[in-house]
BALOBA-1460 file (C-alpha; in Angstrom, 3 decimals):
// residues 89
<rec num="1" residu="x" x="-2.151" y="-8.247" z="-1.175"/>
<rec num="2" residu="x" x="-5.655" y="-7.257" z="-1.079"/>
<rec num="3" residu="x" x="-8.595" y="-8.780" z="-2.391"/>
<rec num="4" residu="x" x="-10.523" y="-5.726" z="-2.988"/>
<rec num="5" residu="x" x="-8.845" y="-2.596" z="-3.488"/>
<rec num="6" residu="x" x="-11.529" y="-0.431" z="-2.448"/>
<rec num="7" residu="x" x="-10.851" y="-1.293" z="1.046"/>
<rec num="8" residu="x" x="-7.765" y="0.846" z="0.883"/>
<rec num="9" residu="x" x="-7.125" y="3.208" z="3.463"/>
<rec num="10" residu="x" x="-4.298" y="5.685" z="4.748"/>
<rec num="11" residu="x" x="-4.359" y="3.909" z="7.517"/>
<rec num="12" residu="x" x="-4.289" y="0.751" z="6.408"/>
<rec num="13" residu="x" x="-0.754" y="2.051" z="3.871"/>
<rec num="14" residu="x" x="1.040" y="2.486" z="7.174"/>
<rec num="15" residu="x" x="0.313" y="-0.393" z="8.663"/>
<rec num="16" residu="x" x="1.436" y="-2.363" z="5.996"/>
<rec num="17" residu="x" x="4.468" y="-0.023" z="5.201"/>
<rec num="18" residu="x" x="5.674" y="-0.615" z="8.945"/>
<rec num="19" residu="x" x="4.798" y="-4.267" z="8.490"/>
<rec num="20" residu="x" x="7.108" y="-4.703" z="5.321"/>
<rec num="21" residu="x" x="10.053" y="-2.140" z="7.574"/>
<rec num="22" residu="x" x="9.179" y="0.299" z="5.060"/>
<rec num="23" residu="x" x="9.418" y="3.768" z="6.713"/>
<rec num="24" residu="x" x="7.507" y="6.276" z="4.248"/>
<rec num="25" residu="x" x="8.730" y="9.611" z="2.905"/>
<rec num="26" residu="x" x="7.008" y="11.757" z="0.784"/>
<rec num="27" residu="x" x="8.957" y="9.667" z="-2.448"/>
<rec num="28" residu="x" x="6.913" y="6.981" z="-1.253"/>
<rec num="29" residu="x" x="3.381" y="8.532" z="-1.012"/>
<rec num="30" residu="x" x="3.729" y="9.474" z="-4.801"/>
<rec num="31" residu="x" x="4.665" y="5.964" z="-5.773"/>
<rec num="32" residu="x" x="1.372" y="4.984" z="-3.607"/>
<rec num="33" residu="x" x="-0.545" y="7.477" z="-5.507"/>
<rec num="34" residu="x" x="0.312" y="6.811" z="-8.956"/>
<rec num="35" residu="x" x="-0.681" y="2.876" z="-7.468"/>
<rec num="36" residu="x" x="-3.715" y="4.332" z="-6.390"/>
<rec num="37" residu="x" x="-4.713" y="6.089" z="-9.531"/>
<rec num="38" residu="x" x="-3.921" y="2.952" z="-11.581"/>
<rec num="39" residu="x" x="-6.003" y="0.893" z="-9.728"/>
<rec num="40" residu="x" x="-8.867" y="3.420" z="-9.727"/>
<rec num="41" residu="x" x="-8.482" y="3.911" z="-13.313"/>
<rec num="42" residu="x" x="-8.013" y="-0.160" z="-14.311"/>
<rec num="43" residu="x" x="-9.462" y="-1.905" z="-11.976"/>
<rec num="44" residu="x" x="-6.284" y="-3.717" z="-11.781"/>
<rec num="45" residu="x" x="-2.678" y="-3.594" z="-10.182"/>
<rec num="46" residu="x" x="0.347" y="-1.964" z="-12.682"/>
<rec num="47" residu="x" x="2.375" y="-3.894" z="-14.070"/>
<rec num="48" residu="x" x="6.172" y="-3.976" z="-12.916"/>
<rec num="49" residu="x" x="7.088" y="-2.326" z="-16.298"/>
<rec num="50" residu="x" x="4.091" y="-0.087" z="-16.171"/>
<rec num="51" residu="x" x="4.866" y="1.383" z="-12.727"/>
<rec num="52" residu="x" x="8.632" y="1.595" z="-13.411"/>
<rec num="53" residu="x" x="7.735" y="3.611" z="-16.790"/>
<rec num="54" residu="x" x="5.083" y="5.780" z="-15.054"/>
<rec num="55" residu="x" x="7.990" y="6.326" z="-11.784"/>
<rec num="56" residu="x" x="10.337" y="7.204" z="-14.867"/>
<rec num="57" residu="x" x="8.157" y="9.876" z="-16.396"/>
<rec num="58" residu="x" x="6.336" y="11.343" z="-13.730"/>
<rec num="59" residu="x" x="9.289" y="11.907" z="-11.179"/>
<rec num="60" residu="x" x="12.381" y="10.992" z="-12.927"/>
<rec num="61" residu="x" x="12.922" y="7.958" z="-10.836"/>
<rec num="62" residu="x" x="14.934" y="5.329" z="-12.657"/>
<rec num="63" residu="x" x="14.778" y="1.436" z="-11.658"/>
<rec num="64" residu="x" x="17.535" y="1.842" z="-9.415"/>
<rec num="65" residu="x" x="15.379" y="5.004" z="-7.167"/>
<rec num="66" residu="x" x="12.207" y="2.616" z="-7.621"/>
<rec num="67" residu="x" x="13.725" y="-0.525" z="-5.630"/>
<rec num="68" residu="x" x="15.851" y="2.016" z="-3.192"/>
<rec num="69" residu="x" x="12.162" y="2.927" z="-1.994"/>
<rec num="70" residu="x" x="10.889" y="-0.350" z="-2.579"/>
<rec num="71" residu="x" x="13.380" y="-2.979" z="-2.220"/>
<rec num="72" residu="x" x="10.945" y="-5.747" z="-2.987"/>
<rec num="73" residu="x" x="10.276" y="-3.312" z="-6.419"/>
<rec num="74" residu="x" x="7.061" y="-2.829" z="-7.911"/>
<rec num="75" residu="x" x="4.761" y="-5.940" z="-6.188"/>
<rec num="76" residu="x" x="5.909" y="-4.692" z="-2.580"/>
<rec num="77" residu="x" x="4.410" y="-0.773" z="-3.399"/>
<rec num="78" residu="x" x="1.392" y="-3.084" z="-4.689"/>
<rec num="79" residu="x" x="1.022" y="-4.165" z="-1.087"/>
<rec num="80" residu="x" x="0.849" y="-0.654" z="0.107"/>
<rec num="81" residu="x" x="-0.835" y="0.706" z="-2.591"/>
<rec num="82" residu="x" x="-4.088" y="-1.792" z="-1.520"/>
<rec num="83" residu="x" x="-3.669" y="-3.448" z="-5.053"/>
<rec num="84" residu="x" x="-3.980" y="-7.149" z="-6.182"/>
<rec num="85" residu="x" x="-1.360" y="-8.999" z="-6.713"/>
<rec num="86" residu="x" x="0.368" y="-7.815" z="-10.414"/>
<rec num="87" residu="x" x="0.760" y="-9.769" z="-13.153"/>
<rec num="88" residu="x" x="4.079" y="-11.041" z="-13.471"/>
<rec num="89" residu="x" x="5.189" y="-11.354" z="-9.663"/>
């Protein structure tokens, strides 16, 4: 995880998508944005249940979609997304 979010970059997503064997499709990138506005907005990383709601209603992806892209679920798009490590992980 990072330490301070606003060190995120594009490039540093890839990096750590190919790090984790994550190879991104555009699914991904929305997950990483709605990561990225949460973190902008908060200050702070979503929570699993958060980010599984917000996947839910934004783009009709269920729990099941969210760990198909994610396998590691909601902490592993954290690591992408630049965030701190969530509460509850």
């Amino acid at each position: 995880y990072m330490t301070d979010p606003s060190n995120w970059t594009l490039e540093y997503a890839k990096w750590r998508a190919d790090d984790l064997g994550i190879e991104m499709t555009e699914q991904h990138w929305d997950i990483v944005a709605l990561f990225r506005e949460f973190i902008e907005d908060h200050s702070i990383t979503p929570s699993s249940r958060i980010a599984q709601k917000e996947a839910k209603k934004r783009f009709s992806l269920d729990s099941k979609g969210f760990y198909r892209l994610f396998p590691n679920g909601p902490k592993q798009a954290a690591m992408v997304s630049g965030g701190i490590k969530p509460s509850g992980c």
